[in-house]
C-alpha positions in Angstrom: 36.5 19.1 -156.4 39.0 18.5 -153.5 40.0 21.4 -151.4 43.8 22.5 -152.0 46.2 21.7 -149.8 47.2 25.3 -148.5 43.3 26.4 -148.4 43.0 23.5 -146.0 46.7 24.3 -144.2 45.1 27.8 -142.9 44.8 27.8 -138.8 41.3 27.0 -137.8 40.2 25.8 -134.8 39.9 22.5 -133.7 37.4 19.5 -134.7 36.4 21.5 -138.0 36.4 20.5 -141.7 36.5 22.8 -144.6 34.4 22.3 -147.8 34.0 24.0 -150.9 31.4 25.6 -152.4 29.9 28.4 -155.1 29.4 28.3 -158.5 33.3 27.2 -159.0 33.9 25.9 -156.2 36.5 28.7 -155.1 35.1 30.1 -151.9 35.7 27.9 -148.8 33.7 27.5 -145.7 34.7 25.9 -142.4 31.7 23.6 -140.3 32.3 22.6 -137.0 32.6 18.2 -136.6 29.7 17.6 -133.8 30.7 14.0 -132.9 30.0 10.0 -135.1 27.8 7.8 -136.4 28.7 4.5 -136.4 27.6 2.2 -139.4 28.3 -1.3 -140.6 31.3 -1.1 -138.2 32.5 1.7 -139.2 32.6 5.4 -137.9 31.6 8.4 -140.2 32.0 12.1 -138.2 29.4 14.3 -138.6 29.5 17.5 -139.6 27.6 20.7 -137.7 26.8 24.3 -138.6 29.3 26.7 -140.2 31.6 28.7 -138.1 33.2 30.9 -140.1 35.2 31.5 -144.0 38.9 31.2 -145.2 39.7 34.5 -147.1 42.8 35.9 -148.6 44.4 32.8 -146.4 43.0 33.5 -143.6 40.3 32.1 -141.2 36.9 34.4 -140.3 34.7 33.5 -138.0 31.3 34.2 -138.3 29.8 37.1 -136.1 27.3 36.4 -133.4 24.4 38.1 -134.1 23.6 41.4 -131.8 20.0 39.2 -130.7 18.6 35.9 -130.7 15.9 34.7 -133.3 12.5 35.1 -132.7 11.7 31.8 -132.9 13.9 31.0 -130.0 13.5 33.7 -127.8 11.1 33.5 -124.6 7.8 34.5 -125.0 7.0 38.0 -122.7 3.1 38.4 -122.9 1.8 35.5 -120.8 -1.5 34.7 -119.2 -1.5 35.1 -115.5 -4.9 35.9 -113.7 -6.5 32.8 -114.4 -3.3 30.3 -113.6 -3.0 32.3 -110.9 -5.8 32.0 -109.3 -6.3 28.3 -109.8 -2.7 27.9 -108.4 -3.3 29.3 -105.3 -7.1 27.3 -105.2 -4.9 24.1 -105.2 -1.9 24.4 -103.4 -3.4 22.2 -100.8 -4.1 19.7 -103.6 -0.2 19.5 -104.3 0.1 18.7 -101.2 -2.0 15.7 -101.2 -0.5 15.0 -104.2 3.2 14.9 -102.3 1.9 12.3 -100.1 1.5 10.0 -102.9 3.9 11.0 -106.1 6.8 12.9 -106.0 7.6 17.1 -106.8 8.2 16.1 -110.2 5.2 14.0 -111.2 3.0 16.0 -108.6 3.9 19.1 -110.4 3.0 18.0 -114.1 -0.4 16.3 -112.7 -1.4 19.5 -111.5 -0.2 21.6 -114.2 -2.3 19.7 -116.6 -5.1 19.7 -114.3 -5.1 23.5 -114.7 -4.4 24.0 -118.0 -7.6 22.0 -118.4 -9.6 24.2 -116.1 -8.5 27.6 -117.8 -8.1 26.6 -121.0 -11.7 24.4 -122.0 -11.5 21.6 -124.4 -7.8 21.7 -124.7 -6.0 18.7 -126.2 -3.0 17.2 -125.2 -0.9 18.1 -127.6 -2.1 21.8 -127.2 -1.1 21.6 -123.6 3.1 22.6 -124.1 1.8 25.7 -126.2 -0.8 26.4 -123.1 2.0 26.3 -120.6 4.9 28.4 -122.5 2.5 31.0 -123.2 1.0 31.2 -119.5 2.6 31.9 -116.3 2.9 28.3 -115.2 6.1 28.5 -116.5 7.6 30.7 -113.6 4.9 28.9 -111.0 5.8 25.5 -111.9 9.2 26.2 -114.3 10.6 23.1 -116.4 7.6 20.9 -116.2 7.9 18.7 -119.4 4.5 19.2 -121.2 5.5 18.0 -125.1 2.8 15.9 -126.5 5.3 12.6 -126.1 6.0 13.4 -122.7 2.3 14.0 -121.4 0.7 10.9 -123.7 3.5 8.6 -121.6 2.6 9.6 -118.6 -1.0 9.8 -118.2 -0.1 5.7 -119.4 1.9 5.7 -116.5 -0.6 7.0 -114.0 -2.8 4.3 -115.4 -0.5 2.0 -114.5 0.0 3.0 -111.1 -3.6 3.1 -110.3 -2.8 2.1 -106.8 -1.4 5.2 -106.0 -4.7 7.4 -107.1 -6.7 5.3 -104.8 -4.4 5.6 -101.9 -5.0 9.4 -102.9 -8.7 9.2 -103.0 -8.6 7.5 -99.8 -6.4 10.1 -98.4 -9.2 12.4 -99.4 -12.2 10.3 -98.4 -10.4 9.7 -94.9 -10.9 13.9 -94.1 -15.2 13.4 -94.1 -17.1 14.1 -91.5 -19.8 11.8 -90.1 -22.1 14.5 -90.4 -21.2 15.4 -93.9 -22.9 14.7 -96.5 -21.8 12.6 -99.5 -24.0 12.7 -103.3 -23.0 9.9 -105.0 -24.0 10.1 -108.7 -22.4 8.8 -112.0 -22.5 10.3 -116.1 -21.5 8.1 -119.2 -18.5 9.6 -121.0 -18.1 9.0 -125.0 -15.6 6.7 -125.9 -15.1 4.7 -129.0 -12.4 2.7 -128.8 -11.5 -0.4 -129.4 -8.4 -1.0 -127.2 -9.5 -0.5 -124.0 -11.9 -2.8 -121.9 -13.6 0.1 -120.2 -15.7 1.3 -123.4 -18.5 -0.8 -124.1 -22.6 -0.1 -125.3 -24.3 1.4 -122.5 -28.2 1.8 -121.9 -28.5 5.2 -124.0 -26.3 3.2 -126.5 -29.4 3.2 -128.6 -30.1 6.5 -128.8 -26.4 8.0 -129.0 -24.9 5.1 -131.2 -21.5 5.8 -129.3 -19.2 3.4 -126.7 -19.2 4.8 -123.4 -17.5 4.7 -120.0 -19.2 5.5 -116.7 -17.8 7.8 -114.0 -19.0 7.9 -111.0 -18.6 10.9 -108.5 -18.8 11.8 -104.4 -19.6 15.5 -103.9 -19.3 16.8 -100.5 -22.2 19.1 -99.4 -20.6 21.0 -96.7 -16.9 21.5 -98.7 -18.9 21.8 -101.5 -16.1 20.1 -103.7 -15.6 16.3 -105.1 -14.1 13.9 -102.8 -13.4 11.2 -105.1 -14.0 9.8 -108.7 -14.0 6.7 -110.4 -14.2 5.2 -113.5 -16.1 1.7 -115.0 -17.4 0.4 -118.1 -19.8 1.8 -119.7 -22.5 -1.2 -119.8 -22.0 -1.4 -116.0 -25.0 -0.6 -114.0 -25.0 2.1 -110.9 -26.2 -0.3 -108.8 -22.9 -2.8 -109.6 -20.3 -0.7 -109.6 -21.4 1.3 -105.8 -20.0 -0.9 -103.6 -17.0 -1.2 -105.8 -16.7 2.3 -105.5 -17.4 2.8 -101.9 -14.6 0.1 -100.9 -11.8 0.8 -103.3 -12.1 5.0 -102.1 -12.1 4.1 -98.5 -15.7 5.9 -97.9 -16.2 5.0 -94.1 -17.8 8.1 -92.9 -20.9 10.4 -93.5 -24.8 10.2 -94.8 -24.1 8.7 -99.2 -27.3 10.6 -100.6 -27.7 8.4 -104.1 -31.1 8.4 -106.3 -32.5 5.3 -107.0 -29.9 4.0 -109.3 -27.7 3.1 -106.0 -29.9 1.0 -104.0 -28.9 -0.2 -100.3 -28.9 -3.6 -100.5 -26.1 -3.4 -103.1 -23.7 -1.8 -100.1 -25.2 -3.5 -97.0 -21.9 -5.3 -96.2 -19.9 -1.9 -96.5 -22.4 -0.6 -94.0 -21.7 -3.1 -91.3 -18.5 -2.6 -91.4 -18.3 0.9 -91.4 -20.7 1.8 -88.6 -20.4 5.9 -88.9 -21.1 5.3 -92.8 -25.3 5.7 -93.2 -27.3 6.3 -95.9 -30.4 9.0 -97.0 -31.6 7.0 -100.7 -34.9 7.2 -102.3 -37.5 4.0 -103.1 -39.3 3.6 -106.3 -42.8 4.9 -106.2 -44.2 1.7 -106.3 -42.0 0.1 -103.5 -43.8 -2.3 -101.7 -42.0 -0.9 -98.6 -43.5 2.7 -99.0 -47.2 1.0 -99.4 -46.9 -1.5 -96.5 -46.5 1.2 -94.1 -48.7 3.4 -95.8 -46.1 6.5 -96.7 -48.3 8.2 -98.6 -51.2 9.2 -95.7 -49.5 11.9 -94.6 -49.4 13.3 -91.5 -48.3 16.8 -91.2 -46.7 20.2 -93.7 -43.5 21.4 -93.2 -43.8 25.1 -93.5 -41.4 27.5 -95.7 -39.5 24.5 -97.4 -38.6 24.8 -100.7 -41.0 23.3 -103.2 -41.3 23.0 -106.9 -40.1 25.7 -109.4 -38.6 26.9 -106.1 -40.9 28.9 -104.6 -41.7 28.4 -100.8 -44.9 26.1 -100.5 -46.0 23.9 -97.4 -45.0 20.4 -98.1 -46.8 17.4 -97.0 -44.7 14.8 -95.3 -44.7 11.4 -93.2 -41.9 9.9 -91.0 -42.5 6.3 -90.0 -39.3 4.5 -87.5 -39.4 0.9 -89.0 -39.4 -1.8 -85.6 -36.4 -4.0 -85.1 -34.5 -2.5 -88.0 -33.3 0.6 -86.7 -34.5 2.6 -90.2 -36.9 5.0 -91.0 -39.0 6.3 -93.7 -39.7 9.5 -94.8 -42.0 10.6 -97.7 -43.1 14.1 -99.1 -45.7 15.7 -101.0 -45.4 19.1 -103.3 -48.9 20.0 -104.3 -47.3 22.1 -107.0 -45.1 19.7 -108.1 -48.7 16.7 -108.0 -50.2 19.3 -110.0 -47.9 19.6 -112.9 -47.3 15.7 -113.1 -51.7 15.2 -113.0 -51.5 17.4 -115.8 -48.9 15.8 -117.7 -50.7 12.4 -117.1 -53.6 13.4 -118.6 -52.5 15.7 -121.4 -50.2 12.4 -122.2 -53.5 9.9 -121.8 -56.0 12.5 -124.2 -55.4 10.7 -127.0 -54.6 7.2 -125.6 -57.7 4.8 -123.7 -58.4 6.8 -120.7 -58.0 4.5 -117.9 -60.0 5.8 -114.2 -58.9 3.0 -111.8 -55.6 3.6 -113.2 -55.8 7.0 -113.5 -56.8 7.2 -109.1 -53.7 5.0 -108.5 -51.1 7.3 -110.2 -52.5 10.0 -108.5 -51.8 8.8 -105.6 -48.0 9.3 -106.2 -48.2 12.2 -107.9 -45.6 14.7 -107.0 -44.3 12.6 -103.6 -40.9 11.1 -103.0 -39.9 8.4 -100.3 -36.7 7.8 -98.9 -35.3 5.0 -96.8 -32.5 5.9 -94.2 -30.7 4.4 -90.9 -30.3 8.3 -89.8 -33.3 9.7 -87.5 -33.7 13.1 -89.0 -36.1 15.8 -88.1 -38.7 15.8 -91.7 -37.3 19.5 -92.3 -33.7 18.1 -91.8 -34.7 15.0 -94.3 -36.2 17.3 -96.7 -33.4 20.0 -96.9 -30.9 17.1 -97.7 -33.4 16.0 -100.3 -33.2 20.0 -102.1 -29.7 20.0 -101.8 -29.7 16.2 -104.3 -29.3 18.3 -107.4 -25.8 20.1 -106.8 -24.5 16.9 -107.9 -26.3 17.5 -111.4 -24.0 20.4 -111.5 -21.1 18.8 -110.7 -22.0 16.7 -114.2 -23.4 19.4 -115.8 -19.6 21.5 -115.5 -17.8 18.3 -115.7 -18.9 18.0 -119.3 -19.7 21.5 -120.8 -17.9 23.4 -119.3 -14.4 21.8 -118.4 -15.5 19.8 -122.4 -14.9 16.7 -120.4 -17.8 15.2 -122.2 -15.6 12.8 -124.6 -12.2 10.8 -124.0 -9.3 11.1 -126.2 -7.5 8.6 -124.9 -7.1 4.9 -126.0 -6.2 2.0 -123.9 -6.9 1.4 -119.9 -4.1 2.9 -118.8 -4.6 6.2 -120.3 -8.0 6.5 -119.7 -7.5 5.7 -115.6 -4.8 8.5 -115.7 -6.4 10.9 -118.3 -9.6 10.7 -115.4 -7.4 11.1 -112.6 -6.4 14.5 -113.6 -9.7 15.6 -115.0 -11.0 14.7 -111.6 -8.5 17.4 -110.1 -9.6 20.0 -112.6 -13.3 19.5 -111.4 -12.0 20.0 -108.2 -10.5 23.6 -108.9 -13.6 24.3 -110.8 -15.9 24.0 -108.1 -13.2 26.0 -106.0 -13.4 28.9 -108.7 -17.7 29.0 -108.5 -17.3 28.7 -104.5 -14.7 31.9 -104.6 -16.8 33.7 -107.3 -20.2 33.0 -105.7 -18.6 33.9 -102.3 -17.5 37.4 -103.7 -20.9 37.9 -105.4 -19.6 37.9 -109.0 -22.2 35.2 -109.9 -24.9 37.8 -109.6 -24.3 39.4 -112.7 -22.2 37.3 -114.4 -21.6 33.9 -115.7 -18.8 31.4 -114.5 -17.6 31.5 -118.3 -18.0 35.3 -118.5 -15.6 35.4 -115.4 -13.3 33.0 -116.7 -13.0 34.9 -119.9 -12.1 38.3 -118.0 -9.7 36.5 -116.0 -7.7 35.4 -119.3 -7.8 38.8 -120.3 -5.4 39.0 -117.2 -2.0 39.2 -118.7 1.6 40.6 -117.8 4.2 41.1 -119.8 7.9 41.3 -119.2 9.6 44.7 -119.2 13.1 44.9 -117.8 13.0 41.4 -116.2 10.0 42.8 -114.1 6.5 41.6 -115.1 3.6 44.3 -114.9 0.0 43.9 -115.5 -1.3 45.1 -118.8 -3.3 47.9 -119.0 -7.3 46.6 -118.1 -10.8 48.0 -118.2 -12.0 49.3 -114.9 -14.8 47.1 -114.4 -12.1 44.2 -114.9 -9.6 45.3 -113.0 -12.4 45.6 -110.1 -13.1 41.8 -110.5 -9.1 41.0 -110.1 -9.5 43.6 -106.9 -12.0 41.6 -105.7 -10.4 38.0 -106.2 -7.4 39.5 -104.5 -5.5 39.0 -107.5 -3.8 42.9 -107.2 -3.9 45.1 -104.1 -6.9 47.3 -103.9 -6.2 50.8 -103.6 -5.9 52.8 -101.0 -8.6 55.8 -100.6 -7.5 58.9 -100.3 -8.9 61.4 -97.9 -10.7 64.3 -100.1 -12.8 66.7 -98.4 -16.8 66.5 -99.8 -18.0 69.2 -101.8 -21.4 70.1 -102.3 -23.5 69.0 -105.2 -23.6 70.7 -108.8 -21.6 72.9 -110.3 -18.8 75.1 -108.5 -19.4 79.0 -108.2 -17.4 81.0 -110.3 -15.0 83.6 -108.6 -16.4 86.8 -108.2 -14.6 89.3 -110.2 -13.0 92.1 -108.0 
């Protein structure tokens, strides 16, 4: 039914339409026209919400309701500690990230990269939900984070790989020729079939599952990554190190590998980087270690660390190699030759018992020898040894606790730039464990015991002023001590002597 002529005569404002509607079709309702669609040449307006009635002859524009709705008001309870923290852990890391991107890009790469740092496992699609309910969004405000948005442009960091390695370089160029470098790779889970990084690697047979291989450089002295990279996953250490020494500009420092990097595989890098040397340990059997007779040892280092990390003696040997300006060094650990004999021959009670071979292995038991172009005092060569397996905790976080241990990404692209920013968010982990162990909350508690607490940390918004929500004690103490909130300040009180207070005496 048509609406009459002097229903649709009433005043109303502009670029409006009225329509009909009800069981008879007698009340009439005006909707705003919103603009054109064009189709098969033609153009068809298009019709908007409703903005008001016509009654008794007359137009009545809806009311404006007194408050927004729910759904599209801002959210006022947001987490705080924990981005904050992590923001101020990395504002030298946007920095280096201005040298390469610009504020926009720089500032969604490192808001991922924290979101996956305080938020574990998270997907990328979870990541907008993350950032509107944390305080990111007044740290970093009106950094696009919808799932289109962030799946484009990890593909886009992918694509402009050159501009990570100019900022791995950047970062490589900053280490010290005395610092030292462990280099050490992990196999990541990834099953698909689009990209040419995932391929069967050696533990294929046992995990059934594509892989790619990352491969790390952890700096002792900062204590942090350097730089990251990513292969396939059928490619061995040895391949992919000078790859990865070249392309991050490593030039300076002692690389401390194990004996999946050997040095022949970077012995060109090396003479062309002459403050880049090298601290890597030989295969037991190495015909180099038995030539110069590495295992007649010559002396103990006293109060070194030793195995299950109690201080024993250890035996050791240093031997300069002539005309190659290398040396040799090879250790002992009685407690460690103990436990290995033991294994040995708990392994061999059932199988032929073998004596020739049996004096042979022992031999080797519980030693290690390592091959460097650094002249080192043996306790100097032997700390740098102990100090091998933080690297096994930069793996060890990188994939249970940041839940780094799969990729959900598809093609090359993605998988270059998804890598890029989980490499950042390793680097603000180990920040976080370097600030908590430095405050001695690793004593008592657990880096994912901390974190928890710190996501406790929440403000809400009262009166366009944020405040802190109410906190245990013991909680608020660990934000005191992180410098999170001001501590504070003690108040002068007289001491009173212990027990209970004497009553007055009655007059």
């Amino acid at each position: 039914m048509s609406v009459p002529a002097e229903i649709r005569a009433v005043p109303r404002p502009k670029n409006s339409i009225v329509y009909a509607y009800g069981k008879n079709k007698d009340r009439y309702a005006v909707k705003q026209r919103v603009g054109c669609v064009r189709k098969n040449g033609h153009c068809y307006p298009v019709d908007g919400p409703t903005i008001g009635h016509i009654i008794n002859g007359k137009f009545v524009p809806l009311e404006e309701p007194s408050s927004s709705a729910v759904h599209t008001s801002e959210t006022v309870l947001r987490d705080w500690a924990n981005v904050e923290l992590c923001f101020r852990l990395s504002a030298d890391l946007l920095d280096e990230l201005l040298q390469v991107y610009n504020r926009q890009d720089a500032d969604k790469i490192l808001c991922m990269a924290i979101l996956r740092v305080c938020y574990p496992h998270i997907k990328d699609c979870e990541l907008k939900e993350s950032y509107d309910e944390s305080f990111l969004t007044e740290l970093m405000p009106e950094t696009a984070m919808s799932k289109n948005t962030i799946s484009t442009f990890q593909k886009d960091l992918g694509k402009t790989c050159n501009r990570i390695l100019k900022f791995m370089k950047n970062r490589a160029a900053k280490v010290g020729i005395d610092d030292h470098l462990l280099i050490d790779g992990t196999l990541k889970s990834n099953d698909s079939r689009q990209n040419t990084l995932s391929e069967f690697s050696r533990k294929a047979r046992l995990k059934g599952r594509r892989d790619i291989s990352v491969l790390y450089a952890f700096d002792l002295e900062k204590m942090e990554p350097i730089c990251s990279q990513c292969f396939p996953g059928n490619m061995l250490d040895l391949t992919s190190y000078d790859s990865f020494v070249k392309q991050n500009g490593i030039q300076s420092g002692i690389m401390v590998g194990d004996k999946g990097f050997p040095v022949k595989s970077i012995e060109e890098v090396l003479k062309d980087c002459p403050q880049l040397h090298y601290f890597n340990p030989l295969h037991r059997n190495a015909k180099l270690a038995f030539d110069h007779e590495m295992y007649n040892f010559e002396g103990v280092i006293e109060g070194c660390c030793g195995f299950l990390g109690q201080m024993e003696p250890i035996q050791f040997k240093k031997e300069k190699l002539s005309n190659k300006g290398k040396w040799l060094y090879s250790f002992r650990d009685p407690r460690r030759a103990a436990q290995e004999e033991t294994d040995w021959l708990d392994k061999h009670r059932k199988d032929k018992y073998d004596f020739e071979e049996y004096e042979k292995k022992k031999r080797t038991f519980g030693t290690v020898v390592f091959e460097s172009d650094v002249d080192l005092s043996p306790e100097d060569a032997w700390k740098t040894y102990s100090y091998r397996w933080q690297i096994e905790i930069v793996m060890r976080y990188y994939k249970n606790a940041l839940g780094f241990d799969v990729t959900r990404v598809h093609d090359d692209y993605s998988v270059i730039g998804s890598e890029f920013i989980d490499f950042l968010s390793t680097v603000i982990t180990f920040r976080l464990l370097n600030l908590f162990d430095e405050k001695g909350l690793l004593e008592d508690m657990s880096y994912k015991k901390i974190m928890h607490i710190l996501q406790r940390g929440k403000r809400i918004k009262n009166d366009n002023e944020w405040e802190l929500i109410k906190m245990n004690p013991g909680q608020i103490e660990i934000l005191q001590k992180l410098d999170l909130i001001p501590r504070p300040d003690p108040v002068d009180q007289p001491k009173r002597k212990r027990g209970r207070p004497r009553k007055n005496p009655t007059v």
